[in-house]
C-alpha positions in Angstrom: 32.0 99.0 16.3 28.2 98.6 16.2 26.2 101.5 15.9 23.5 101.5 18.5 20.9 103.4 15.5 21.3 100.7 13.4 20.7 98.2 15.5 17.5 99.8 16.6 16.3 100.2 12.9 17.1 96.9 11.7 14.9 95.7 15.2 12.0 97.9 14.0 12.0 96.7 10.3 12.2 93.2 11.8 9.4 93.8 14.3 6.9 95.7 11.8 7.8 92.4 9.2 6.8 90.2 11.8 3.6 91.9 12.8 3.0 92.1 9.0 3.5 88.2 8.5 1.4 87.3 11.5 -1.4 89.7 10.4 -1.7 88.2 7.1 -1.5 84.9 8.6 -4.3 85.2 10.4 -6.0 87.2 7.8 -5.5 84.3 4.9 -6.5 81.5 7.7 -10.2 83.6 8.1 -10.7 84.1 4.5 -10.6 80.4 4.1 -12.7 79.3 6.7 -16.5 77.8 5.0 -18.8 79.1 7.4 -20.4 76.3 9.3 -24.3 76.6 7.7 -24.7 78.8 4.4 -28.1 80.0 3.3 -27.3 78.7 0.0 -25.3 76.0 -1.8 -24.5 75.8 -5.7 -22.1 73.8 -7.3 -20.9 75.9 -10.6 -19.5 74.3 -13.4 -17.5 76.1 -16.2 -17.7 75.0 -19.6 -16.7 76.5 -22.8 -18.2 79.0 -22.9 -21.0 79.0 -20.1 -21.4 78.4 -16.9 -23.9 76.0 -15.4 -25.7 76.1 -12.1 -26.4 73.4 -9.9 -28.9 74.0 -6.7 -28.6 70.5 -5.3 -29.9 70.7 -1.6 -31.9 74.1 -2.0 -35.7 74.7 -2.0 -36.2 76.9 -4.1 -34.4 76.0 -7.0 -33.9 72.5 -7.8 -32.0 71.0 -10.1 -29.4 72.6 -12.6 -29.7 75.8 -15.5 -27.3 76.5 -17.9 -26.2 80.2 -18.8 -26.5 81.1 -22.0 -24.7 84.9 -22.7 -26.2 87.2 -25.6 -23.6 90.2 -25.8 -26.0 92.0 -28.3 -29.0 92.6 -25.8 -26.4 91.6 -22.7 -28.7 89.2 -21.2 -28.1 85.8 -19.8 -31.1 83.3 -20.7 -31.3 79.6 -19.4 -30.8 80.5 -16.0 -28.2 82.5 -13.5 -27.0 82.4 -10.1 -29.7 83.2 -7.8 -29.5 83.9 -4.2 -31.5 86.0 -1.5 -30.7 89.4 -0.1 -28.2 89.0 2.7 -27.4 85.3 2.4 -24.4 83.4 3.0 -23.7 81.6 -0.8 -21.3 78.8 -0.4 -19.9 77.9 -3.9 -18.5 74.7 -4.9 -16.9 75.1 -8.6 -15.3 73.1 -10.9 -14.6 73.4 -14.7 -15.6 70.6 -17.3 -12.8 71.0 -20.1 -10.2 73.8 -19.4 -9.5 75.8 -16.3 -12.2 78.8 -16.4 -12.2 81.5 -13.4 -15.5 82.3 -11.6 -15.7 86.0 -11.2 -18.0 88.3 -9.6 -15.6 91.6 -9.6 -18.4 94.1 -7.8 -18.7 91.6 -4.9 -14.7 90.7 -4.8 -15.4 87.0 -5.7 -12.9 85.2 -7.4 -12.0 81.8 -7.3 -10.7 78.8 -10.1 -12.5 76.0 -12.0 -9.9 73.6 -12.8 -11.1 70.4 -14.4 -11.2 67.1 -11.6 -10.8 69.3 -8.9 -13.2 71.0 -6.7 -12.4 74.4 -5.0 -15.1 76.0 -2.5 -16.1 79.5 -1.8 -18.6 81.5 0.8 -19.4 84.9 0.3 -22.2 87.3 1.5 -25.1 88.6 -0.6 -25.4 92.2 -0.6 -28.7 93.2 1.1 -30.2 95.1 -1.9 -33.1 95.1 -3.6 -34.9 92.1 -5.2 -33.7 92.1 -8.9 -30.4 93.8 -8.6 -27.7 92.0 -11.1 -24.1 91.4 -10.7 -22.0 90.7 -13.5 -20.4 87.4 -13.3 -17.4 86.8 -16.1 -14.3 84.3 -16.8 -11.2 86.1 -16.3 -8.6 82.8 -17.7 -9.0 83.4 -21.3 -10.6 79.9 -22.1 -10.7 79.6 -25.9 -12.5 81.3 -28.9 -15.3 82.8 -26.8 -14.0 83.4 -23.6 -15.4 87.4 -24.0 -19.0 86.1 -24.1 -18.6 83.4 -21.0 -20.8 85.6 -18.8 -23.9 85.4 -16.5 -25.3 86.9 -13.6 -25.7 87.0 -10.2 -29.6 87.7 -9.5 -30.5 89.2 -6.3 -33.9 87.2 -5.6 
């Protein structure tokens, strides 16, 4: 005989796993969406072990500036990733040689370069003060000097 309790449980577990799935659905189909006209547009390029930066439709920086990482003084020289207070940055990043991953852990930004293939990422700019730096590292070990493939993201 069929117990009318468990019946009732296993249609609660079933109902909270389906609000779950469709939740995350809906969630995952948002975080994926490019919104439809970013302040900014950079097409990022890993290499081992920098990253370069490509502004090719923006005024205020044209053209592209490689990241060169000095872990002695921890500063980036050759350029960065610059972007305005409270802009919309839409990414476009690719790697060169090996697959590299573009993060930006204080902002939640994390997305793969992987050779021939382009992936593309939006996120918002903090609104903070002119100057303020976020880290911006490789987290897929990369080679040799994967620890010193860093730069920053320069609040301009």
């Amino acid at each position: 005989m069929v117990n009318k309790y468990e019946v009732a449980w296993t249609l609660v577990v079933v109902g909270l796993l389906a609000g779950v799935a469709a939740y995350s659905t809906v969630l995952l189909y948002q975080l994926d969406t490019l919104p439809s006209d970013p302040t900014e547009y950079v097409d990022v390029i890993g290499h081992q072990w920098w990253w370069e930066f490509c502004y090719p439709a923006n005024v205020s920086q044209v053209g592209c500036f490689n990241s060169s990482y000095d872990a002695a003084t921890n500063t980036v020289s050759g350029g960065a990733l610059w972007a305005p207070p409270g802009s919309v940055v839409q990414i476009n990043v690719t790697g060169a040689d090996v697959i590299h991953s573009f993060n930006i852990p204080q902002l939640g930004v994390r997305i793969d370069a992987i050779p021939d293939r382009m992936n593309h990422f939006a996120f918002n700019v903090p609104d903070v003060p002119a100057g303020t730096e976020y880290l911006i590292q490789c987290t897929e070990f990369c080679g040799t000097f994967h620890g010193t493939m860093r730069s920053f993201l320069v609040v301009t």
